[in-house]
mmCIF file of the N, C-alpha and C atoms, coordinates in Angstrom:
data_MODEL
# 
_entry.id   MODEL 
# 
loop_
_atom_site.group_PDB 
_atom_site.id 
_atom_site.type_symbol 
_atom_site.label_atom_id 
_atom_site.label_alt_id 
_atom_site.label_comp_id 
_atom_site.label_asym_id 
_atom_site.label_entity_id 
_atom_site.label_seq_id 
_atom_site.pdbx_PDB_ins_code 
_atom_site.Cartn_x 
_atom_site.Cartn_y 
_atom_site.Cartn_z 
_atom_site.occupancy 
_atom_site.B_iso_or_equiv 
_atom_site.pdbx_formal_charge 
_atom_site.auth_seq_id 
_atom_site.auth_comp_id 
_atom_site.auth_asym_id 
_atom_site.auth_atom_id 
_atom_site.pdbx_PDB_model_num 
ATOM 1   N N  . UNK A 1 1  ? 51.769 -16.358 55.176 1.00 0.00 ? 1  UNK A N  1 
ATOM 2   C CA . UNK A 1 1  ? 51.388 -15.100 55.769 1.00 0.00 ? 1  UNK A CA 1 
ATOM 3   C C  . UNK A 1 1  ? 51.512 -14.000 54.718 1.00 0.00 ? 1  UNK A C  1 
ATOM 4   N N  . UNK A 1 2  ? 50.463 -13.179 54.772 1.00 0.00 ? 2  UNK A N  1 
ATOM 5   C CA . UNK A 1 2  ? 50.370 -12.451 53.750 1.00 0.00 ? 2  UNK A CA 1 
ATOM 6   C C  . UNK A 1 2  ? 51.785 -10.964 54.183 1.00 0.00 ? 2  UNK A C  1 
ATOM 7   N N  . UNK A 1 3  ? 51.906 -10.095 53.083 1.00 0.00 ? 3  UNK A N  1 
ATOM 8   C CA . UNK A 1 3  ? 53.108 -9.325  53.928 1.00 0.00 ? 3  UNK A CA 1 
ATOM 9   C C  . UNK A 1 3  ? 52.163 -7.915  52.748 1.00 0.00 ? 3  UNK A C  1 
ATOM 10  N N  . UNK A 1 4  ? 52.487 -6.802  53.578 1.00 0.00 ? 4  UNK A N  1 
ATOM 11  C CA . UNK A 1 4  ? 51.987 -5.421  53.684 1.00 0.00 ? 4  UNK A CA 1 
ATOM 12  C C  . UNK A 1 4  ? 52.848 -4.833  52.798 1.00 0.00 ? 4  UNK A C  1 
ATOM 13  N N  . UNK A 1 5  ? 52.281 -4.523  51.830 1.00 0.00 ? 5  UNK A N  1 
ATOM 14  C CA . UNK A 1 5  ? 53.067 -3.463  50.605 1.00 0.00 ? 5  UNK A CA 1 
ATOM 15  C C  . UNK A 1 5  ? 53.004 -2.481  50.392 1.00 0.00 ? 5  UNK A C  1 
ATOM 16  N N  . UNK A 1 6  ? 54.022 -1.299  50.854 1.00 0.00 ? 6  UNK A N  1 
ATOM 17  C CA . UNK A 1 6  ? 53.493 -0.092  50.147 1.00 0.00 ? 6  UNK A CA 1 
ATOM 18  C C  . UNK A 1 6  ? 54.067 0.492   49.160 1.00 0.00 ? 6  UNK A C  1 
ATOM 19  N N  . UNK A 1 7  ? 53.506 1.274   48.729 1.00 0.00 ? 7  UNK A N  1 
ATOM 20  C CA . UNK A 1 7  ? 53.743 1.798   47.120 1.00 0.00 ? 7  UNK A CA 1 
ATOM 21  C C  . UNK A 1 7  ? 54.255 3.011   47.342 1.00 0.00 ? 7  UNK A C  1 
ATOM 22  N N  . UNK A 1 8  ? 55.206 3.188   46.373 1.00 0.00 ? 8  UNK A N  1 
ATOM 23  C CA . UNK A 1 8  ? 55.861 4.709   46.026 1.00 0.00 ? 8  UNK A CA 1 
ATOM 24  C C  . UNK A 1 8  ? 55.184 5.591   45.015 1.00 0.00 ? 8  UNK A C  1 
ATOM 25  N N  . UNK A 1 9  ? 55.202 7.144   45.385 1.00 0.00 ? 9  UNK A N  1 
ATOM 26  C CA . UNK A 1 9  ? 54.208 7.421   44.355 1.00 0.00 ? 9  UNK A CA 1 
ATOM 27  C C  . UNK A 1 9  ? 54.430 7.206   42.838 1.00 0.00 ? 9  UNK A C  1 
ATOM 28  N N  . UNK A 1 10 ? 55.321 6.803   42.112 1.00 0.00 ? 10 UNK A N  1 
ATOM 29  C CA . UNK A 1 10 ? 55.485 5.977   40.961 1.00 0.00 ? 10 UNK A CA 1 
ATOM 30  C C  . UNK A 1 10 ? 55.221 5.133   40.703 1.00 0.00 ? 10 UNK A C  1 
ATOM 31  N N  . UNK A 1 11 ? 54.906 4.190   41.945 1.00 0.00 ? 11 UNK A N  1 
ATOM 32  C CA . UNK A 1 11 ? 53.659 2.574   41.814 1.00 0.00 ? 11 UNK A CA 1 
ATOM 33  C C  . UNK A 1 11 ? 52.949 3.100   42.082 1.00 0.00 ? 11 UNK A C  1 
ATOM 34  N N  . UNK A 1 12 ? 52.111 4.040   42.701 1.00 0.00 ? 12 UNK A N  1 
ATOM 35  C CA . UNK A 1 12 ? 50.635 4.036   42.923 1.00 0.00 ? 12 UNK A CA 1 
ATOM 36  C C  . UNK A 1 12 ? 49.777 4.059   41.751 1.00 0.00 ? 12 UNK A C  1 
ATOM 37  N N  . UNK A 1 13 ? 48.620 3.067   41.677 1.00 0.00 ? 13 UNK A N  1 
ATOM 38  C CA . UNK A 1 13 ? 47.364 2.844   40.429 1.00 0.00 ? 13 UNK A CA 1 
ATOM 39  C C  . UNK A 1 13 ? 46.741 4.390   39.930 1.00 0.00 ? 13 UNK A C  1 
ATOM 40  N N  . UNK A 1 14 ? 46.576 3.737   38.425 1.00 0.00 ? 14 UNK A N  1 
ATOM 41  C CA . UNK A 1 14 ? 46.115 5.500   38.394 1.00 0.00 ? 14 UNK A CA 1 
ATOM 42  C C  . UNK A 1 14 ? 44.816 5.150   37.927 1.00 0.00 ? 14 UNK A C  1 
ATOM 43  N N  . UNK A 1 15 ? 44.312 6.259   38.827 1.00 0.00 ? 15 UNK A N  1 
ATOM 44  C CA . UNK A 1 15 ? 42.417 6.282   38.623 1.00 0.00 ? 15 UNK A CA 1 
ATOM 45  C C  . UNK A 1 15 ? 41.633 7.867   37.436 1.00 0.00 ? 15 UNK A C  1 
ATOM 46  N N  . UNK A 1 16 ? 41.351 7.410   37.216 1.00 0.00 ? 16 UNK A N  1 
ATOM 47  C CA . UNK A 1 16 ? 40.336 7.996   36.109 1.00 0.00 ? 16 UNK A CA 1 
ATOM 48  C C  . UNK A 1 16 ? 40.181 9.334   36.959 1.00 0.00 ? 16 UNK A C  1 
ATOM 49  N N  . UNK A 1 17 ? 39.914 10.425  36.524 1.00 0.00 ? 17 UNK A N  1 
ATOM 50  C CA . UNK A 1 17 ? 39.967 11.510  36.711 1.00 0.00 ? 17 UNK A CA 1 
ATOM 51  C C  . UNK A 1 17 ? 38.697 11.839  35.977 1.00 0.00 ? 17 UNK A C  1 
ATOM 52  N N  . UNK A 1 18 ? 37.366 12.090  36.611 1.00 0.00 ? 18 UNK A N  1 
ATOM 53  C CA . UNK A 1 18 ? 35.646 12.260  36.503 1.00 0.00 ? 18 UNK A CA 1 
ATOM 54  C C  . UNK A 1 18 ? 35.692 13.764  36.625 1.00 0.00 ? 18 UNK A C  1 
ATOM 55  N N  . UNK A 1 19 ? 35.142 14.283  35.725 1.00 0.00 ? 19 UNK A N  1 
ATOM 56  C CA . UNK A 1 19 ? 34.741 16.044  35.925 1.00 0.00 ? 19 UNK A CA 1 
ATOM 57  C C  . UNK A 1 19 ? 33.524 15.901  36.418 1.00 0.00 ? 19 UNK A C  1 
ATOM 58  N N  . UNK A 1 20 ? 33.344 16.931  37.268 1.00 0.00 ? 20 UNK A N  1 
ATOM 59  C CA . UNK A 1 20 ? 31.345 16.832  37.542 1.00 0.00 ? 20 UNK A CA 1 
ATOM 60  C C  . UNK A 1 20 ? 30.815 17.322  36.180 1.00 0.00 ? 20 UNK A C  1 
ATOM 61  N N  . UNK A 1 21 ? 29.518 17.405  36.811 1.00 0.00 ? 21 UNK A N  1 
ATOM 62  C CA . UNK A 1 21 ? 28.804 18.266  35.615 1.00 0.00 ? 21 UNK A CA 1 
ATOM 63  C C  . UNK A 1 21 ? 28.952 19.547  34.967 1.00 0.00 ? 21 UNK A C  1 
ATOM 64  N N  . UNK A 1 22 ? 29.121 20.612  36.589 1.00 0.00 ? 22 UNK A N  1 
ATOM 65  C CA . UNK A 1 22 ? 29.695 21.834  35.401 1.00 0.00 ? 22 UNK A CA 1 
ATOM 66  C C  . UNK A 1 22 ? 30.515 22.056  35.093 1.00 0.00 ? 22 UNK A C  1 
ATOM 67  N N  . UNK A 1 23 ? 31.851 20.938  34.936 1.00 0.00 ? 23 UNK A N  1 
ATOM 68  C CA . UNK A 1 23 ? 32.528 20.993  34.036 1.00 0.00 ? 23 UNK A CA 1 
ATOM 69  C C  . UNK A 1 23 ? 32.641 20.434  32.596 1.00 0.00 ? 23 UNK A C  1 
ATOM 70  N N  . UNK A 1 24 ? 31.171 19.225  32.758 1.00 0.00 ? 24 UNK A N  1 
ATOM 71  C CA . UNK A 1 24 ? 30.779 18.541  31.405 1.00 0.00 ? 24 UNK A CA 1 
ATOM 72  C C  . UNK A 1 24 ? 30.270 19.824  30.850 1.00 0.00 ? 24 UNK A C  1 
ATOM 73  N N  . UNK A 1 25 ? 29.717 21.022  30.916 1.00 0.00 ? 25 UNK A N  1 
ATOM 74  C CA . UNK A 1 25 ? 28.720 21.995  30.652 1.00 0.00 ? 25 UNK A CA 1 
ATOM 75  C C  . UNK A 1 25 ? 29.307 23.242  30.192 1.00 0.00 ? 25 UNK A C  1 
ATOM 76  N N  . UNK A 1 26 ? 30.772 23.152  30.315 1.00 0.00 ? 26 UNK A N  1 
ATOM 77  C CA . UNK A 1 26 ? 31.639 24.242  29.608 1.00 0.00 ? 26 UNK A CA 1 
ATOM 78  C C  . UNK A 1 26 ? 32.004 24.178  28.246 1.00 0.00 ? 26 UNK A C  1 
ATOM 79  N N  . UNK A 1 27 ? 32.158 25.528  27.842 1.00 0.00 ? 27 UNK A N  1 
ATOM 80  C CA . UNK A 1 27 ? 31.591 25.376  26.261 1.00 0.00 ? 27 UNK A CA 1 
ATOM 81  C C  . UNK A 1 27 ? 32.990 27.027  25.986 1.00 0.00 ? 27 UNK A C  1 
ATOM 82  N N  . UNK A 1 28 ? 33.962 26.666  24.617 1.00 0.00 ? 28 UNK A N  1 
ATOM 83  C CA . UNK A 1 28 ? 34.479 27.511  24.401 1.00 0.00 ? 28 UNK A CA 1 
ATOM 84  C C  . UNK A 1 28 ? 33.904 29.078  24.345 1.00 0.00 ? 28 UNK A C  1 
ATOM 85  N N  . UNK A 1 29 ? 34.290 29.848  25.112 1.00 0.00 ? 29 UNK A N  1 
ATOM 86  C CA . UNK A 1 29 ? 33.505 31.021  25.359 1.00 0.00 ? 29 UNK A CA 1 
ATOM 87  C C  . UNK A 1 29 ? 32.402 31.323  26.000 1.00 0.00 ? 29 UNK A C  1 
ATOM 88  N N  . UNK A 1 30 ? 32.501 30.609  26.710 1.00 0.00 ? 30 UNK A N  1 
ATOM 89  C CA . UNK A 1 30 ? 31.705 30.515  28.183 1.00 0.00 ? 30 UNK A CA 1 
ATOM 90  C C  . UNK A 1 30 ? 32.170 31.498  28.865 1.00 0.00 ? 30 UNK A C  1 
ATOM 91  N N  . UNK A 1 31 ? 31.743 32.467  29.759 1.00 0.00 ? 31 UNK A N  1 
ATOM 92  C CA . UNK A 1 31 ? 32.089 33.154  30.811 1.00 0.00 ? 31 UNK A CA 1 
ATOM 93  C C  . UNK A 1 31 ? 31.819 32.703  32.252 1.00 0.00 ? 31 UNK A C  1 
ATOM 94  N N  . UNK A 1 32 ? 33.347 32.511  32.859 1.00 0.00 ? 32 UNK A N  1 
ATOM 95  C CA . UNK A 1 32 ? 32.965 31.675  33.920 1.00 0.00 ? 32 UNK A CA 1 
ATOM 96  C C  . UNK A 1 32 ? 33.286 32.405  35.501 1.00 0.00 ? 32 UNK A C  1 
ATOM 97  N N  . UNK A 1 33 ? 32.971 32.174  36.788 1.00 0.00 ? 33 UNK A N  1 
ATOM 98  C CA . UNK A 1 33 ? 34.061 32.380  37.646 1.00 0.00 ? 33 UNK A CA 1 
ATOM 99  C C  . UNK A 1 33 ? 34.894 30.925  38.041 1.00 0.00 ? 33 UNK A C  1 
ATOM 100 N N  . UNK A 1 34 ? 36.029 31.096  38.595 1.00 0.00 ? 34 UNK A N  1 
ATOM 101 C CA . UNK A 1 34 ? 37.350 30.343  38.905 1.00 0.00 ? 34 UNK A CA 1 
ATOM 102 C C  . UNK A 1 34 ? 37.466 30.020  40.923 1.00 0.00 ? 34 UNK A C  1 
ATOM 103 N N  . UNK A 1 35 ? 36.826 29.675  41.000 1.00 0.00 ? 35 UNK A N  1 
ATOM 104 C CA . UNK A 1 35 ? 37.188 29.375  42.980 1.00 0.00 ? 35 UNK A CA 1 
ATOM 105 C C  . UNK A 1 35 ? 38.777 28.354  42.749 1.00 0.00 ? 35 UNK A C  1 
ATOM 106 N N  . UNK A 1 36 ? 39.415 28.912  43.341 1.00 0.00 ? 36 UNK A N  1 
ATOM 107 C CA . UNK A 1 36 ? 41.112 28.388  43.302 1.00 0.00 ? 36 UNK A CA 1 
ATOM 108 C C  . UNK A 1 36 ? 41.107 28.120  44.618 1.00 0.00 ? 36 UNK A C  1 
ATOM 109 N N  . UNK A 1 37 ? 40.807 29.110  45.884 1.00 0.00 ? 37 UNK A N  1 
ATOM 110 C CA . UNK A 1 37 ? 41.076 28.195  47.070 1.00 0.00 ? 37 UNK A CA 1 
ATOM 111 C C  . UNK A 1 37 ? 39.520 28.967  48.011 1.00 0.00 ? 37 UNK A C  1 
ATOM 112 N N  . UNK A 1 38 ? 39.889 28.762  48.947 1.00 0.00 ? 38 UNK A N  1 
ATOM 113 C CA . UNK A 1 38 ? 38.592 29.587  49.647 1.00 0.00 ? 38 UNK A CA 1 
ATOM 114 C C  . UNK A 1 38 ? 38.344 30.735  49.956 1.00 0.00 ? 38 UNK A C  1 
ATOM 115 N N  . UNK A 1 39 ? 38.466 31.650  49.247 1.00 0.00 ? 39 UNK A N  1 
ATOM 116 C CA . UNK A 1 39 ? 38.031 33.379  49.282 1.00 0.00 ? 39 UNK A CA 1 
ATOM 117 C C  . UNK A 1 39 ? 38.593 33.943  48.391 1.00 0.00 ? 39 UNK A C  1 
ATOM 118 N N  . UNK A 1 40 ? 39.335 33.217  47.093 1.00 0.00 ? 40 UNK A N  1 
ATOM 119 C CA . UNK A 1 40 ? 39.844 33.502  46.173 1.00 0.00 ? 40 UNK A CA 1 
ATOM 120 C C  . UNK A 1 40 ? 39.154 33.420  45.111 1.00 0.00 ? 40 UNK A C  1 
ATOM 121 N N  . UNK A 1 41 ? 38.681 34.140  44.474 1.00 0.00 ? 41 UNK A N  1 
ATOM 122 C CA . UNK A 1 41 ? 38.013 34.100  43.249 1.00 0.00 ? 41 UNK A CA 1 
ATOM 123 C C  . UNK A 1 41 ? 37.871 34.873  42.199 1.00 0.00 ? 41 UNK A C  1 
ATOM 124 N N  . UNK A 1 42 ? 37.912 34.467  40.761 1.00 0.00 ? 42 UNK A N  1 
ATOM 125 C CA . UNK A 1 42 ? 38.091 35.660  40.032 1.00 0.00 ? 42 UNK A CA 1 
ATOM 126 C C  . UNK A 1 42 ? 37.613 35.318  38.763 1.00 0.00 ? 42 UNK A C  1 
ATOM 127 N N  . UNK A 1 43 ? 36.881 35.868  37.377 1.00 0.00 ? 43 UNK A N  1 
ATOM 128 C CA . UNK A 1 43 ? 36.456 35.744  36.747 1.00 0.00 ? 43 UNK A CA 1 
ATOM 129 C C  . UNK A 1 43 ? 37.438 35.199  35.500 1.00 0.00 ? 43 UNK A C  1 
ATOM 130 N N  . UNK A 1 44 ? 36.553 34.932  34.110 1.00 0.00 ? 44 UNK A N  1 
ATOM 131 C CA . UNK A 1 44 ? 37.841 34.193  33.191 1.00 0.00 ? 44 UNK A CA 1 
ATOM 132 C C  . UNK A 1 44 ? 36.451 34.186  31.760 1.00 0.00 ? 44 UNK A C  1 
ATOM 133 N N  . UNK A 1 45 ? 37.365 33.611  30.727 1.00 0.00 ? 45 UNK A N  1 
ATOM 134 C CA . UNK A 1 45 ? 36.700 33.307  29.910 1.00 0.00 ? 45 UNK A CA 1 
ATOM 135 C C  . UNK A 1 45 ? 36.990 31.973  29.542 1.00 0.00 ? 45 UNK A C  1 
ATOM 136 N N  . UNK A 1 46 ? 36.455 30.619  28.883 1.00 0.00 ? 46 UNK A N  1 
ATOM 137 C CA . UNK A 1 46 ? 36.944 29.606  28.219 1.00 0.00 ? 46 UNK A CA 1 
ATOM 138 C C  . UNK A 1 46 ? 37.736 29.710  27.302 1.00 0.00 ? 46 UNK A C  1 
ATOM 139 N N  . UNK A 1 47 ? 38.958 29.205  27.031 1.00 0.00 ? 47 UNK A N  1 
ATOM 140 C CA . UNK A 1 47 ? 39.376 29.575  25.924 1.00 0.00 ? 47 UNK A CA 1 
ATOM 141 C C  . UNK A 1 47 ? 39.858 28.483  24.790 1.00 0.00 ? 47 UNK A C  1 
ATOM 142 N N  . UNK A 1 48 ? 39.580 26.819  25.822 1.00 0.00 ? 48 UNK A N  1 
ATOM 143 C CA . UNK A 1 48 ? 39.816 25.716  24.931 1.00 0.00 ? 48 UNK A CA 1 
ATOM 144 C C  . UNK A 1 48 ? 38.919 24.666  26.176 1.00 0.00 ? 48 UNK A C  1 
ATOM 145 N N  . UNK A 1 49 ? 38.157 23.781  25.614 1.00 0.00 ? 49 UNK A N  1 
ATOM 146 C CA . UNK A 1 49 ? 37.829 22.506  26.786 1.00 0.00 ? 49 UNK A CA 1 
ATOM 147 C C  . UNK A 1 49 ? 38.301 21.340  25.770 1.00 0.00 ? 49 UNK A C  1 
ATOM 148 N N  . UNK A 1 50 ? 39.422 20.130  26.697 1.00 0.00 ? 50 UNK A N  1 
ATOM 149 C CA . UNK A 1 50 ? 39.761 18.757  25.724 1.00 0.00 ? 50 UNK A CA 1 
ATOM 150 C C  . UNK A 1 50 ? 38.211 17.938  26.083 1.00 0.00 ? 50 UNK A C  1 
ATOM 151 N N  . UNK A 1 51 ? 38.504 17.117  25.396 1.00 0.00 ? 51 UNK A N  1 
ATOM 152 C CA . UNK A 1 51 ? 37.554 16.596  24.911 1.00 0.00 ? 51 UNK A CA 1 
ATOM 153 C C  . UNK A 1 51 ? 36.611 15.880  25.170 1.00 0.00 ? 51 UNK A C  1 
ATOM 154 N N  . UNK A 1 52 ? 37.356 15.085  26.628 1.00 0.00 ? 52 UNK A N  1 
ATOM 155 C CA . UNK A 1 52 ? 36.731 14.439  27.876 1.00 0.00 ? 52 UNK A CA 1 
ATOM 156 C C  . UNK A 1 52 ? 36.179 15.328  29.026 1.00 0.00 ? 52 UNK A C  1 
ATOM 157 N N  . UNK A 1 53 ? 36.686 16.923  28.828 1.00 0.00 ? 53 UNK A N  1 
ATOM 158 C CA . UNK A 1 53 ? 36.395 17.991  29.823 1.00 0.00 ? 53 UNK A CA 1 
ATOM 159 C C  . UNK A 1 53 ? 36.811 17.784  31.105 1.00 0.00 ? 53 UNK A C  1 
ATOM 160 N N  . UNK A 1 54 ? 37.982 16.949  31.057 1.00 0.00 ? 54 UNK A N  1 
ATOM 161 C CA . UNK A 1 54 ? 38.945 16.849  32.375 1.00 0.00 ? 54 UNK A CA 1 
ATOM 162 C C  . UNK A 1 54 ? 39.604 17.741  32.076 1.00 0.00 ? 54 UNK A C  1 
ATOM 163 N N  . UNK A 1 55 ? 40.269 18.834  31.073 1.00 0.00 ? 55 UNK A N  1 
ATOM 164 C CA . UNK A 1 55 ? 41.004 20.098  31.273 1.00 0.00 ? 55 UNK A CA 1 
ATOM 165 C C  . UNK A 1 55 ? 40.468 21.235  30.632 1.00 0.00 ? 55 UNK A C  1 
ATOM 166 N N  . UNK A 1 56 ? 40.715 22.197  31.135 1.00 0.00 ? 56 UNK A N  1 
ATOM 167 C CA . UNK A 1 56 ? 40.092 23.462  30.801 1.00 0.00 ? 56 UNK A CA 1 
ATOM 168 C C  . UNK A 1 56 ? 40.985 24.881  30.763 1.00 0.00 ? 56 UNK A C  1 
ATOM 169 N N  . UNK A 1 57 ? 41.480 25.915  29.495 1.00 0.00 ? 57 UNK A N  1 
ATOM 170 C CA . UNK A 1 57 ? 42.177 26.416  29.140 1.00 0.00 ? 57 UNK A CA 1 
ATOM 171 C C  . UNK A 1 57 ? 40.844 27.591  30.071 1.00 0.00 ? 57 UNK A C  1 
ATOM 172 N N  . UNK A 1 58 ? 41.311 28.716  30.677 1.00 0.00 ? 58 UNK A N  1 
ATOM 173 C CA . UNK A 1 58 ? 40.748 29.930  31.050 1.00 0.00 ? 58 UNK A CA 1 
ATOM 174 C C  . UNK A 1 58 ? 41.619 31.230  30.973 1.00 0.00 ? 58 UNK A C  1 
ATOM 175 N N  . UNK A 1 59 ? 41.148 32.180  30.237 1.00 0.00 ? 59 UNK A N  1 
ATOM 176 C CA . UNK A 1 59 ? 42.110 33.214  29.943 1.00 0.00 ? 59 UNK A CA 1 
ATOM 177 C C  . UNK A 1 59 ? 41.158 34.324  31.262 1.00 0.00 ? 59 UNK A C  1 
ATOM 178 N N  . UNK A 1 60 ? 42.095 34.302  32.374 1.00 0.00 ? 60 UNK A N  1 
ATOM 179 C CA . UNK A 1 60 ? 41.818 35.483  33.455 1.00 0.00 ? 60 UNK A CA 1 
ATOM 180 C C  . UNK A 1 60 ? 41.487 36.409  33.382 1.00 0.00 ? 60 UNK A C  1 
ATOM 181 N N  . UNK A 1 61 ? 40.478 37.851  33.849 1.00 0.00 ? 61 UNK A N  1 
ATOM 182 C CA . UNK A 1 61 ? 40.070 38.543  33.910 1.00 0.00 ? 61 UNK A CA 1 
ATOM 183 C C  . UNK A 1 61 ? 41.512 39.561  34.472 1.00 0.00 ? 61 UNK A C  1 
ATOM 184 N N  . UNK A 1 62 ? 41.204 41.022  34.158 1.00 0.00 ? 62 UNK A N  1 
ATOM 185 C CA . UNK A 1 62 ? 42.516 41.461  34.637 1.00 0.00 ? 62 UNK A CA 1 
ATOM 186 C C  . UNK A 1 62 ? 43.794 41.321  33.983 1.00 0.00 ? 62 UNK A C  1 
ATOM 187 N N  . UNK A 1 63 ? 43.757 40.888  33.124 1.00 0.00 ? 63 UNK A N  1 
ATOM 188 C CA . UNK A 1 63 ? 45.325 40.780  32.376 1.00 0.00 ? 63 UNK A CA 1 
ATOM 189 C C  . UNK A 1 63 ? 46.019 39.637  33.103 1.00 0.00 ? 63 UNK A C  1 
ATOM 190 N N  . UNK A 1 64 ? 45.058 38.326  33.955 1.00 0.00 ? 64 UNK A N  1 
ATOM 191 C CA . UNK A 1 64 ? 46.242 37.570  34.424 1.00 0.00 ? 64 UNK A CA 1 
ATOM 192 C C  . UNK A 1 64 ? 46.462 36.388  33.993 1.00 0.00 ? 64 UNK A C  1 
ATOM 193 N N  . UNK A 1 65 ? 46.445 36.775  32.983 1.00 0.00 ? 65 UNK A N  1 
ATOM 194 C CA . UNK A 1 65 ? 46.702 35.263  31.942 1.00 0.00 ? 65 UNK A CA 1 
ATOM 195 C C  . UNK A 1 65 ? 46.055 34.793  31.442 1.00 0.00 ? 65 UNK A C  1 
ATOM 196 N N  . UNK A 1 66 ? 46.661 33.399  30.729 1.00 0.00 ? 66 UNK A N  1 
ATOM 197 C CA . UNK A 1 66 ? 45.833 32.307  30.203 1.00 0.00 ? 66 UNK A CA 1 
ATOM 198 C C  . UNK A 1 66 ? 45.819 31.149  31.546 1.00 0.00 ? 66 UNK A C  1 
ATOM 199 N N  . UNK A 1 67 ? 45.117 30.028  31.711 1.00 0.00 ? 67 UNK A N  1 
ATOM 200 C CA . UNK A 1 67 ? 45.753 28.956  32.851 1.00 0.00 ? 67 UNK A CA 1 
ATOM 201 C C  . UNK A 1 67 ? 45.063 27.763  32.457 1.00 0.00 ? 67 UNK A C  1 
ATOM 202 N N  . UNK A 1 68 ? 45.567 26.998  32.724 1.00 0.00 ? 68 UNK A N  1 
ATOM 203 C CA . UNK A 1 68 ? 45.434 25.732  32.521 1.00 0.00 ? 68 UNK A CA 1 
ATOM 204 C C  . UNK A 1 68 ? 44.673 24.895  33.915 1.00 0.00 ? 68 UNK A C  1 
ATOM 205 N N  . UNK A 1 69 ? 43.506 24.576  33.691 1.00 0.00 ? 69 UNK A N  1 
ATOM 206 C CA . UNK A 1 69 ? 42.986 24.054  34.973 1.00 0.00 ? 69 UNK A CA 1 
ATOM 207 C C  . UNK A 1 69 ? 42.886 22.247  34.737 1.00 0.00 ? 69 UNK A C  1 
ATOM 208 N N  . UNK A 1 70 ? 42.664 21.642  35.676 1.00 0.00 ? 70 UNK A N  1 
ATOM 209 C CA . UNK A 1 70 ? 42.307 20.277  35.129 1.00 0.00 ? 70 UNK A CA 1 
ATOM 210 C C  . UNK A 1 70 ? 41.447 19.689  36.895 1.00 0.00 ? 70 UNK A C  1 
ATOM 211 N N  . UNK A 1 71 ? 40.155 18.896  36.221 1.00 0.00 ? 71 UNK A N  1 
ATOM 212 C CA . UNK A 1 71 ? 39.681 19.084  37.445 1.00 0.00 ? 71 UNK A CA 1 
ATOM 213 C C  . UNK A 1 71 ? 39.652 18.261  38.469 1.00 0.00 ? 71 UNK A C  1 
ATOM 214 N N  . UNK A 1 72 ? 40.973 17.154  38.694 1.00 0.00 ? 72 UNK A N  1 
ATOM 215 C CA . UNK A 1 72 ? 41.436 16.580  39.540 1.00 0.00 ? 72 UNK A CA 1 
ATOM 216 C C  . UNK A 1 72 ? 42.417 17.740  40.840 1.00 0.00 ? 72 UNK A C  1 
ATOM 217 N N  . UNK A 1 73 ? 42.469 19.364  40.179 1.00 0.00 ? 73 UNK A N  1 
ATOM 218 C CA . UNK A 1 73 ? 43.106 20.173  40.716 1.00 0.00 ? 73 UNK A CA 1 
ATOM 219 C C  . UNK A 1 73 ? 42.219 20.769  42.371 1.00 0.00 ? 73 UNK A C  1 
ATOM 220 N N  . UNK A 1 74 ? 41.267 20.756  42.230 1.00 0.00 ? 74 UNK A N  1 
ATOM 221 C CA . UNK A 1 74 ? 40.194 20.769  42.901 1.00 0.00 ? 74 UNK A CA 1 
ATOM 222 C C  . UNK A 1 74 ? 39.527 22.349  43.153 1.00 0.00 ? 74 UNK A C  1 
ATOM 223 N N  . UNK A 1 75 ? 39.598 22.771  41.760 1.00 0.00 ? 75 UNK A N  1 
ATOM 224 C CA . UNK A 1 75 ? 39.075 24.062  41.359 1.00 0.00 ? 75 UNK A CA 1 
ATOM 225 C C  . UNK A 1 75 ? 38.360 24.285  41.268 1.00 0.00 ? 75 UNK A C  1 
ATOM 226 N N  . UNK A 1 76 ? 36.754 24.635  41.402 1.00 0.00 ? 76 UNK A N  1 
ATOM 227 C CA . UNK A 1 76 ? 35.520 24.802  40.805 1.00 0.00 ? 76 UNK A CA 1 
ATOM 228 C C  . UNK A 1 76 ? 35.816 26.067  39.898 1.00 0.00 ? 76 UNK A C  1 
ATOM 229 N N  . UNK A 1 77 ? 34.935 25.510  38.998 1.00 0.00 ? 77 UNK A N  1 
ATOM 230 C CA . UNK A 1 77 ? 34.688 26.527  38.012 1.00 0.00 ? 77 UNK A CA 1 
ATOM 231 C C  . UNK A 1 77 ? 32.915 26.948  37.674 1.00 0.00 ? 77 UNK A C  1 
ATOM 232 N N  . UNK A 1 78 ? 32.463 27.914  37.716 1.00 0.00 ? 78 UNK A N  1 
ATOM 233 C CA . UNK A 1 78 ? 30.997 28.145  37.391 1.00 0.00 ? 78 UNK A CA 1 
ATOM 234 C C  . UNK A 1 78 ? 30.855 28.703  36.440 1.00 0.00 ? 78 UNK A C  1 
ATOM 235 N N  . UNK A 1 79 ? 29.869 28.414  35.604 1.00 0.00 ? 79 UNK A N  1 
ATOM 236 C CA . UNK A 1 79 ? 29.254 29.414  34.946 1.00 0.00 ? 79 UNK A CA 1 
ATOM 237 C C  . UNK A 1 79 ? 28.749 30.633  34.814 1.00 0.00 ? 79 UNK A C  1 
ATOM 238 N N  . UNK A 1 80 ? 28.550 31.567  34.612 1.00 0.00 ? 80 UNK A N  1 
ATOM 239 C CA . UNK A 1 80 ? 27.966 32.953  34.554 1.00 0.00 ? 80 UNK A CA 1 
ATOM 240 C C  . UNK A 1 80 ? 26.667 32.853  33.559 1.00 0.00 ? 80 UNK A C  1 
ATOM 241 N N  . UNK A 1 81 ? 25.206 33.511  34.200 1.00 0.00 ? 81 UNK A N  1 
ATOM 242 C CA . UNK A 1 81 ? 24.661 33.788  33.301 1.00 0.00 ? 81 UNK A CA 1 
ATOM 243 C C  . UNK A 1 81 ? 24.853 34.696  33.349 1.00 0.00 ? 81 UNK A C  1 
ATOM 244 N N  . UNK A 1 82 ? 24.303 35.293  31.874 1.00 0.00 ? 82 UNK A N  1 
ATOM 245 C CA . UNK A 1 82 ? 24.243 36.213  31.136 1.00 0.00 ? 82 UNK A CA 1 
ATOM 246 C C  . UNK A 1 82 ? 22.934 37.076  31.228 1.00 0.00 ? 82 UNK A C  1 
# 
């Protein structure tokens, strides 16, 4: 008989972490907006993308920092045209 295992979050499998596209499409010095939750939103600039473009450095509009996004966080980020 088979027996039911569950995992602690220290066993749980770790899965690959996929950016969509507009986060493949960010480019240092990009001007972007930031959606953080639902009616929250606020502008930024790029200020580093690694290399796979699963994380993304954004220095805030407003004096509110630098931040560190990564997009398993479930942040959208857009582009701005210009």
């Amino acid at each position: 008989m088979a027996r039911y295992r569950t995992y602690s979050a220290d066993e749980m499998p770790v899965r690959k972490a996929e950016p969509d596209a507009l986060w493949k499409s960010l480019r240092q010095g990009d001007r972007v907006r930031v959606r953080l939750t639902q009616g929250y939103e606020t502008g930024g600039l790029v200020d580093a993308v690694t290399r796979d473009h699963t994380s993304v450095w954004v220095d805030l509009d407003g004096g509110r920092g630098r931040t560190l996004l990564h997009c398993s966080d479930g942040v959208v980020i857009v582009p701005q045209s210009t």
